[in-house]
N, C-alpha and C positions, 0 to 999 in steps of 0.2 A: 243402850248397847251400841259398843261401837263394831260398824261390819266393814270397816275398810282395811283394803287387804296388804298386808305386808311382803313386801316386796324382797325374797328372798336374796341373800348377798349375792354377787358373780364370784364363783370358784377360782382360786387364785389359778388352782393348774387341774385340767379335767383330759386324763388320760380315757383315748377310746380305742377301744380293738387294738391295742398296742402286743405285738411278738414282735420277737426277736429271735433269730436262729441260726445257727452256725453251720459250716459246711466240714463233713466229717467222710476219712476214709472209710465209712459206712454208710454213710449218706446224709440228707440234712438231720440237724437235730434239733428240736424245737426246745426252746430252752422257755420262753415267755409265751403265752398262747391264748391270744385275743381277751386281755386282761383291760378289764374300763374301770376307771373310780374317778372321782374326783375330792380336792381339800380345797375346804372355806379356809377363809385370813380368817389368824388367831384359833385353827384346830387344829386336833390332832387328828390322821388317818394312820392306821397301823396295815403292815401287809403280812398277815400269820401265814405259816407255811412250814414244814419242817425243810431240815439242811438238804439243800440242792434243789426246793422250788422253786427257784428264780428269782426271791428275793433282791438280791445282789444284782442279779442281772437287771432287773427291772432299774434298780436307783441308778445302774452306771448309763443303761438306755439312755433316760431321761437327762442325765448329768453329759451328754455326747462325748462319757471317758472308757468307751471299750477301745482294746487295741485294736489298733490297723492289721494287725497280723491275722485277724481273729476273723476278717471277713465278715463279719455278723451282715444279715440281710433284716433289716428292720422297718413294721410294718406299721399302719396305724396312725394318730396324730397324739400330740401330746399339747393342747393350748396352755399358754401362759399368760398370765395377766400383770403389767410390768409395773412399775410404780406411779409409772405417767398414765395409765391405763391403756396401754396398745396391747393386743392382742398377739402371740406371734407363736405359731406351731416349732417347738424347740426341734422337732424331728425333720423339717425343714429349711430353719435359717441357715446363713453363713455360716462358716466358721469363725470368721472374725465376729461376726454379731454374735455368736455363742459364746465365743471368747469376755465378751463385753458385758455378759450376763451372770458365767461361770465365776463363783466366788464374791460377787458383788449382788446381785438380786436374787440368786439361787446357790444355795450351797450344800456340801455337806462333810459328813462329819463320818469317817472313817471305821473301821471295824478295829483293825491293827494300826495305829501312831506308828510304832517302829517301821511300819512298810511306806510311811505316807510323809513323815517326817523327813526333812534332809539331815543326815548325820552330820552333815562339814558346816553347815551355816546355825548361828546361837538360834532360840528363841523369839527372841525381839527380830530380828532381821526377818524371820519368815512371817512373823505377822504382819511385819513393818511392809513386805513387799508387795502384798493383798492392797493393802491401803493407799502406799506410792501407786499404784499402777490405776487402781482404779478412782482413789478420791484428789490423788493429783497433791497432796501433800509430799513435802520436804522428807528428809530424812531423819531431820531431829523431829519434828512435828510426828511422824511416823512413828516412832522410837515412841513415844510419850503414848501415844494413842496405844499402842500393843501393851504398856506397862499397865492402862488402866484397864486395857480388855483382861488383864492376867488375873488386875483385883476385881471386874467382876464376877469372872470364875473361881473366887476366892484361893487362889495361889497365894499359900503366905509370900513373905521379901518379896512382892513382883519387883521391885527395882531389881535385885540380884539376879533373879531367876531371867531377863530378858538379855541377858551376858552369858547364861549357861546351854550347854548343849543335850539335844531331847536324849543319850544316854546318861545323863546325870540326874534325872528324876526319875520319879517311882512311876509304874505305870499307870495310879493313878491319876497323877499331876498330867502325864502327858497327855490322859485322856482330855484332862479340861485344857489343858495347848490345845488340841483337836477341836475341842467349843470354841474357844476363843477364837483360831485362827478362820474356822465358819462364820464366827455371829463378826467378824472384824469389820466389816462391810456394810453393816446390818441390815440382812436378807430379809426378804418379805417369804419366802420359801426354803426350811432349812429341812435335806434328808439326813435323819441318823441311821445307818445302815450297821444295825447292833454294836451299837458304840458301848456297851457293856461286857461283850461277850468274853473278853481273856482279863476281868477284873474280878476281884473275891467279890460275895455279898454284899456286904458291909459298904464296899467304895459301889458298886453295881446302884445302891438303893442313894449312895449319895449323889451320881450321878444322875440318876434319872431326878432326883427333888429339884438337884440344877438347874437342869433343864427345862421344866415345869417352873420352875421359878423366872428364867430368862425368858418365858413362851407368855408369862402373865405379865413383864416387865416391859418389854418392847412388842 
Protein backbone atom coordinates (compact mmCIF):
# COMPACT_ATOMS: atom_id res chain seq x y z
CA UNK A 1 0.00 0.00 0.00
CA UNK A 2 1.26 3.07 -0.98
CA UNK A 3 0.75 5.95 1.86
CA UNK A 4 2.51 8.88 0.26
CA UNK A 5 0.82 11.87 -0.01
CA UNK A 6 0.01 13.83 -3.04
CA UNK A 7 0.73 16.91 -3.15
CA UNK A 8 -2.37 18.96 -4.17
CA UNK A 9 -1.77 21.44 -7.48
CA UNK A 10 -1.29 25.41 -6.39
CA UNK A 11 -4.57 27.15 -7.67
CA UNK A 12 -3.95 29.16 -10.65
CA UNK A 13 -6.17 32.30 -9.09
CA UNK A 14 -7.52 31.99 -5.25
CA UNK A 15 -9.87 34.81 -4.66
CA UNK A 16 -10.19 35.78 -0.67
CA UNK A 17 -12.80 38.17 1.01
CA UNK A 18 -12.99 39.88 -2.33
CA UNK A 19 -16.17 42.94 -2.42
CA UNK A 20 -16.42 45.35 -4.37
CA UNK A 21 -18.86 48.28 -3.83
CA UNK A 22 -19.98 51.45 -5.25
CA UNK A 23 -20.74 54.80 -3.88
CA UNK A 24 -24.55 55.64 -4.33
CA UNK A 25 -26.64 58.87 -3.82
CA UNK A 26 -27.93 56.58 -1.15
CA UNK A 27 -25.15 55.55 0.14
CA UNK A 28 -22.53 52.59 -0.47
CA UNK A 29 -23.79 49.68 -2.07
CA UNK A 30 -22.26 46.46 -1.76
CA UNK A 31 -22.39 44.89 -4.89
CA UNK A 32 -19.61 41.61 -4.12
CA UNK A 33 -19.46 40.78 -0.42
CA UNK A 34 -16.53 38.91 1.13
CA UNK A 35 -16.75 36.08 -1.74
CA UNK A 36 -13.42 33.35 -1.54
CA UNK A 37 -13.06 30.52 -4.11
CA UNK A 38 -10.40 29.45 -5.73
CA UNK A 39 -9.67 27.45 -9.60
CA UNK A 40 -6.97 24.70 -10.26
CA UNK A 41 -5.19 24.56 -13.98
CA UNK A 42 -7.32 22.73 -16.33
CA UNK A 43 -10.90 23.29 -14.12
CA UNK A 44 -13.75 24.60 -14.21
CA UNK A 45 -15.26 26.80 -11.26
CA UNK A 46 -18.70 28.21 -11.92
CA UNK A 47 -20.20 31.29 -9.99
CA UNK A 48 -24.37 30.48 -9.70
CA UNK A 49 -26.25 33.27 -8.62
CA UNK A 50 -29.38 34.85 -10.10
CA UNK A 51 -29.40 38.29 -12.29
CA UNK A 52 -27.86 41.07 -10.32
CA UNK A 53 -25.66 38.85 -7.69
CA UNK A 54 -22.64 40.13 -8.79
CA UNK A 55 -21.58 37.75 -11.00
CA UNK A 56 -20.47 40.29 -13.54
CA UNK A 57 -19.08 42.30 -11.21
CA UNK A 58 -16.91 39.84 -9.59
CA UNK A 59 -15.18 38.77 -13.31
CA UNK A 60 -14.86 42.55 -14.19
CA UNK A 61 -13.16 43.07 -10.27
CA UNK A 62 -10.72 40.54 -11.13
CA UNK A 63 -10.24 41.42 -14.85
CA UNK A 64 -9.30 45.44 -13.40
CA UNK A 65 -12.09 46.46 -16.18
CA UNK A 66 -14.76 48.38 -14.01
CA UNK A 67 -15.16 52.02 -15.01
CA UNK A 68 -13.32 54.84 -13.58
CA UNK A 69 -16.52 56.62 -13.18
CA UNK A 70 -17.88 53.99 -11.08
CA UNK A 71 -15.56 54.57 -8.15
CA UNK A 72 -15.88 51.07 -7.11
CA UNK A 73 -13.91 50.74 -3.49
CA UNK A 74 -12.48 47.12 -3.77
CA UNK A 75 -11.55 44.86 -1.14
CA UNK A 76 -9.74 41.75 -0.53
CA UNK A 77 -6.85 39.96 -2.60
CA UNK A 78 -7.17 37.98 -5.63
CA UNK A 79 -3.61 35.74 -6.18
CA UNK A 80 -2.52 34.80 -9.53
CA UNK A 81 -0.17 32.28 -10.59
CA UNK A 82 1.65 33.27 -13.91
CA UNK A 83 3.03 31.10 -16.32
CA UNK A 84 6.62 31.45 -14.97
CA UNK A 85 5.19 30.85 -11.67
CA UNK A 86 5.22 34.24 -9.76
CA UNK A 87 2.72 34.95 -7.68
CA UNK A 88 1.11 38.50 -7.84
CA UNK A 89 -2.30 39.81 -6.23
CA UNK A 90 -4.14 41.15 -9.56
CA UNK A 91 -6.00 43.62 -7.04
CA UNK A 92 -2.80 45.11 -6.25
CA UNK A 93 -0.32 45.36 -9.23
CA UNK A 94 0.34 48.13 -11.62
CA UNK A 95 -1.60 48.96 -14.24
CA UNK A 96 0.97 48.45 -16.64
CA UNK A 97 1.74 44.89 -15.17
CA UNK A 98 -2.08 44.36 -15.41
CA UNK A 99 -2.06 45.57 -18.66
CA UNK A 100 0.83 42.82 -19.43
CA UNK A 101 -1.42 40.22 -18.10
CA UNK A 102 -4.93 41.28 -19.44
CA UNK A 103 -5.71 39.30 -22.71
CA UNK A 104 -2.42 37.50 -22.64
CA UNK A 105 -2.37 35.14 -19.28
CA UNK A 106 -5.94 36.04 -18.20
CA UNK A 107 -8.72 36.62 -20.26
CA UNK A 108 -12.24 36.72 -21.00
CA UNK A 109 -14.90 36.29 -22.98
CA UNK A 110 -17.82 38.59 -23.08
CA UNK A 111 -21.68 38.36 -22.38
CA UNK A 112 -22.68 40.75 -25.47
CA UNK A 113 -19.79 40.63 -28.73
CA UNK A 114 -21.86 43.51 -30.27
CA UNK A 115 -20.85 45.74 -26.91
CA UNK A 116 -17.15 44.37 -26.92
CA UNK A 117 -16.53 44.07 -30.55
CA UNK A 118 -15.16 47.18 -32.52
CA UNK A 119 -17.66 47.96 -35.30
CA UNK A 120 -14.92 49.91 -37.61
CA UNK A 121 -12.06 47.33 -37.37
CA UNK A 122 -12.58 43.57 -39.49
CA UNK A 123 -12.00 40.43 -37.59
CA UNK A 124 -8.67 39.52 -38.19
CA UNK A 125 -7.27 43.01 -37.16
CA UNK A 126 -8.89 42.57 -33.58
CA UNK A 127 -7.49 39.35 -32.99
CA UNK A 128 -4.41 40.30 -34.86
CA UNK A 129 -3.86 43.08 -32.21
CA UNK A 130 -4.04 40.81 -28.95
CA UNK A 131 -1.15 38.87 -30.52
CA UNK A 132 0.91 42.09 -32.02
CA UNK A 133 0.99 43.66 -28.78
CA UNK A 134 1.43 40.88 -26.67
CA UNK A 135 3.55 37.92 -28.61
CA UNK A 136 5.35 40.71 -30.57
CA UNK A 137 4.58 39.22 -33.83
CA UNK A 138 4.30 41.05 -37.41
CA UNK A 139 1.18 41.90 -38.96
CA UNK A 140 1.03 39.34 -41.63
CA UNK A 141 2.30 36.62 -38.92
CA UNK A 142 -0.63 38.06 -36.90
CA UNK A 143 -3.19 38.01 -39.60
CA UNK A 144 -2.27 34.06 -40.16
CA UNK A 145 -2.44 33.33 -36.35
CA UNK A 146 -6.13 35.06 -35.95
CA UNK A 147 -7.10 32.95 -39.32
CA UNK A 148 -6.33 29.67 -37.55
CA UNK A 149 -7.71 30.92 -34.00
CA UNK A 150 -11.09 31.22 -36.29
CA UNK A 151 -10.68 27.44 -37.51
CA UNK A 152 -10.25 26.35 -34.07
CA UNK A 153 -13.44 27.77 -33.16
CA UNK A 154 -14.71 26.07 -36.15
CA UNK A 155 -15.60 29.35 -38.21
CA UNK A 156 -16.28 28.06 -41.67
CA UNK A 157 -14.09 30.36 -44.80
CA UNK A 158 -11.80 31.59 -41.64
CA UNK A 159 -9.67 33.10 -44.55
CA UNK A 160 -12.84 35.26 -45.54
CA UNK A 161 -14.37 35.86 -42.40
CA UNK A 162 -10.89 37.59 -40.87
CA UNK A 163 -11.64 40.44 -43.84
CA UNK A 164 -15.30 40.83 -42.44
CA UNK A 165 -16.75 43.07 -40.00
CA UNK A 166 -18.46 41.61 -36.33
CA UNK A 167 -21.99 43.03 -38.12
CA UNK A 168 -21.72 40.72 -40.80
CA UNK A 169 -22.08 37.45 -38.82
CA UNK A 170 -24.66 35.79 -37.02
CA UNK A 171 -24.38 35.96 -33.44
CA UNK A 172 -23.39 32.84 -33.14
CA UNK A 173 -20.13 33.24 -35.04
CA UNK A 174 -19.42 36.33 -33.18
CA UNK A 175 -19.72 34.51 -30.14
CA UNK A 176 -16.86 32.10 -31.16
CA UNK A 177 -14.79 35.77 -32.51
CA UNK A 178 -15.30 36.28 -28.61
CA UNK A 179 -13.41 32.53 -27.94
CA UNK A 180 -11.03 33.10 -30.17
CA UNK A 181 -10.05 36.64 -29.53
CA UNK A 182 -9.65 35.29 -25.55
CA UNK A 183 -7.87 31.85 -26.08
CA UNK A 184 -5.65 34.20 -28.90
CA UNK A 185 -2.83 34.43 -26.34
CA UNK A 186 -3.37 31.28 -25.06
CA UNK A 187 -4.42 32.10 -21.33
CA UNK A 188 -3.69 29.80 -18.49
CA UNK A 189 -6.96 31.56 -17.02
CA UNK A 190 -10.06 32.19 -19.26
CA UNK A 191 -13.47 33.89 -17.51
CA UNK A 192 -16.62 33.27 -19.48
CA UNK A 193 -19.05 35.74 -17.99
CA UNK A 194 -22.40 34.08 -19.69
CA UNK A 195 -20.97 33.88 -23.01
CA UNK A 196 -24.25 31.97 -23.93
CA UNK A 197 -26.82 34.27 -22.69
CA UNK A 198 -28.43 36.23 -25.94
CA UNK A 199 -27.82 32.82 -28.14
CA UNK A 200 -30.82 30.15 -29.01
CA UNK A 201 -30.27 26.65 -27.51
CA UNK A 202 -29.09 24.95 -30.04
CA UNK A 203 -25.84 27.55 -30.69
CA UNK A 204 -25.95 27.90 -26.51
CA UNK A 205 -25.18 23.79 -26.30
CA UNK A 206 -22.63 24.35 -29.17
CA UNK A 207 -20.91 26.68 -27.63
CA UNK A 208 -20.38 25.42 -24.34
CA UNK A 209 -19.11 21.67 -26.17
CA UNK A 210 -16.49 24.38 -27.68
CA UNK A 211 -15.45 25.27 -24.95
CA UNK A 212 -15.11 22.17 -23.08
CA UNK A 213 -13.41 21.04 -26.05
CA UNK A 214 -10.66 24.05 -26.11
CA UNK A 215 -10.40 23.50 -21.86
CA UNK A 216 -9.32 19.64 -22.82
CA UNK A 217 -7.17 20.81 -25.82
CA UNK A 218 -4.91 23.38 -24.33
Amino acid sequence: MNNASTTPPTPRLTATNLSTSFPTEDGLVRSVADVSFSIQPGKTTALVGESGSGKSVTSLTLMRLLPKTANAQVSGSASFVTREGKTLDLLKIGEPEMRSLRGNQLSMIFQEPMTSLNPVFTIGEQIAESVRLHKGLDRKAALAHAQRMLELVEIPAAAQRIHEYPHQLSGGMRQRVMIALAMACDPTLLIADEPTTALDVTIQAQILELMRRLQAET
